[in-house]
C-alpha positions as YAML, in Angstrom:
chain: A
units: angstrom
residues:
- id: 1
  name: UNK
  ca: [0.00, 0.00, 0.00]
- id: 2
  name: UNK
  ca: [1.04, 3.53, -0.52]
- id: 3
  name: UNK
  ca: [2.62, 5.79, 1.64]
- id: 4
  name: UNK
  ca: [-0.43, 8.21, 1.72]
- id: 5
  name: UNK
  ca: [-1.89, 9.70, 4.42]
- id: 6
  name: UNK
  ca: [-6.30, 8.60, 4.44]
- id: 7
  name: UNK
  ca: [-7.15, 11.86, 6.23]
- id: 8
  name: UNK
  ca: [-4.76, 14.56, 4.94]
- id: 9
  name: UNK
  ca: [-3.70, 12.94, 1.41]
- id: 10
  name: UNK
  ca: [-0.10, 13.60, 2.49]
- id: 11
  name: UNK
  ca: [2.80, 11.68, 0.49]
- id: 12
  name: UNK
  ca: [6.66, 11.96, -0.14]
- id: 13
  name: UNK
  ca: [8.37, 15.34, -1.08]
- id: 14
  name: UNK
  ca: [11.33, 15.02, -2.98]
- id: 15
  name: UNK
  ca: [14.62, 17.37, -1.94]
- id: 16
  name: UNK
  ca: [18.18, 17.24, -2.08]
- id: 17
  name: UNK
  ca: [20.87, 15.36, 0.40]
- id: 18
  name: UNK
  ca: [23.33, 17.90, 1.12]
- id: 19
  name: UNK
  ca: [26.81, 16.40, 2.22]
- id: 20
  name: UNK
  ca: [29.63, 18.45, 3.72]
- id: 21
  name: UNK
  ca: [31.22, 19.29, 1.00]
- id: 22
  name: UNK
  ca: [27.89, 20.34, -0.98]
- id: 23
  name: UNK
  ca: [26.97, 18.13, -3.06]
- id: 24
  name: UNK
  ca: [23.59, 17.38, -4.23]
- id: 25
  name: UNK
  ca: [21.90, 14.22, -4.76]
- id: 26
  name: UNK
  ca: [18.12, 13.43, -5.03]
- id: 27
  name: UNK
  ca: [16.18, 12.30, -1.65]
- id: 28
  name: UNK
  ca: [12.70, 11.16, -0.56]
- id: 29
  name: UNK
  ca: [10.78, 13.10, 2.40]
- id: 30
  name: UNK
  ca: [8.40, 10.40, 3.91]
- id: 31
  name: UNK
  ca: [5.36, 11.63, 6.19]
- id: 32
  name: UNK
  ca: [5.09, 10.43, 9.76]
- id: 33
  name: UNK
  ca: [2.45, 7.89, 9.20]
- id: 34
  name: UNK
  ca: [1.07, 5.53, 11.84]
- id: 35
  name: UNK
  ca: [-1.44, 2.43, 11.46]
- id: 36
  name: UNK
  ca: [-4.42, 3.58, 14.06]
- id: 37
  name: UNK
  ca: [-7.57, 2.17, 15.50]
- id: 38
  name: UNK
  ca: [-10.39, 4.13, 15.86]
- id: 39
  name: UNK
  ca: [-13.73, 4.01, 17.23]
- id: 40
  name: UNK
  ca: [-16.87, 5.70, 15.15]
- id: 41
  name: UNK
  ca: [-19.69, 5.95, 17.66]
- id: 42
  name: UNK
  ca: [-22.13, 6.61, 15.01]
- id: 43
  name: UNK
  ca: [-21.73, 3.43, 13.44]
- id: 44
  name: UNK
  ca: [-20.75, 1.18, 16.53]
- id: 45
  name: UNK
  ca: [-17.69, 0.45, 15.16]
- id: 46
  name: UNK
  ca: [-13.92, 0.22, 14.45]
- id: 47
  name: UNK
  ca: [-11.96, 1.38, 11.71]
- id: 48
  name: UNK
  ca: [-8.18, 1.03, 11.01]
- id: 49
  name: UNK
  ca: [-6.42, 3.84, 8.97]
- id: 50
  name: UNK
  ca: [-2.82, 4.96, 7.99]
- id: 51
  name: UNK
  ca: [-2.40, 8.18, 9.16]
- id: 52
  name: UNK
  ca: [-0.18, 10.88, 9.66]
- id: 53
  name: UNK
  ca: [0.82, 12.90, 12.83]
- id: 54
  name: UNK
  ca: [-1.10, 15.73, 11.25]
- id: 55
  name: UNK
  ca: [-4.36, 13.32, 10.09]
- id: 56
  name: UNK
  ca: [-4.03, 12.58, 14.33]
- id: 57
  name: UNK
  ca: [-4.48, 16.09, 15.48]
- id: 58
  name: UNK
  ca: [-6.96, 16.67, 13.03]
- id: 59
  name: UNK
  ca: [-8.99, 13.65, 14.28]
- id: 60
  name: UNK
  ca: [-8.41, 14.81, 17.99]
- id: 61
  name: UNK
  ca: [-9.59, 18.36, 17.23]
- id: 62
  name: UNK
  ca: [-12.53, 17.75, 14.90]
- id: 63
  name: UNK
  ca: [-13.33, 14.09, 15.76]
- id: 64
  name: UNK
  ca: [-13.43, 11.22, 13.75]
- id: 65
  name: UNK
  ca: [-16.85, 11.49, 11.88]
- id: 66
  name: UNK
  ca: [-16.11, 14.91, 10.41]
- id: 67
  name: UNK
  ca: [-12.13, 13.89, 9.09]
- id: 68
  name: UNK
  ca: [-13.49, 10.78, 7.55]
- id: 69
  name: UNK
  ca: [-16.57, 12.68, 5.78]
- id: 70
  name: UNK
  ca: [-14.29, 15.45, 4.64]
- id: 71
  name: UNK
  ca: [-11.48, 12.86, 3.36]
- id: 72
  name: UNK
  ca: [-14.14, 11.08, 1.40]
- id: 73
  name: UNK
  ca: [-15.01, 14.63, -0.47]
- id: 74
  name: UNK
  ca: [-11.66, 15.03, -1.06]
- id: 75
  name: UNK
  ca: [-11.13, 11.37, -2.64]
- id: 76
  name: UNK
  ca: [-7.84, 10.68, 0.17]
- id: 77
  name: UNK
  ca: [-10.29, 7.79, 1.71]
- id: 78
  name: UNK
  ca: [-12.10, 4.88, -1.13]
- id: 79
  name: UNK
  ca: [-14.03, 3.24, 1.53]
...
């Protein structure tokens, strides 16, 4: 599976590795995702999801209902 964040569509950035001397060389930036559990009242039910640190704080600050319904407008969840 890709590593895509379900609530906030994050994915990789691409940047340089600098060394000492200053050279450049092509790099991948990965988000901080995490594999989660978490409950939906509404529906009396679990739901696992790969999400980042920012999808978390989102889901602690808005609650779980309205990040899922929003990431399903925005196409980042197919479920």
């Amino acid at each position: 599976m890709a590593r895509i964040c379900e609530i906030t569509g994050k994915t990789y950035m691409k940047g340089n590795k600098v060394s000492h001397s200053n050279k450049k060389s092509k790099r991948v930036f990965n988000p901080n995702l995490q594999t989660k559990t978490f409950y939906i009242p509404e529906e009396d039910r679990y739901i696992t999801l790969k999400v980042s640190a920012a999808g978390i704080r989102n889901i602690n600050k808005k609650g779980i209902s309205a990040c899922l319904k929003e990431a399903k407008e925005k196409g980042y969840l197919a479920k």
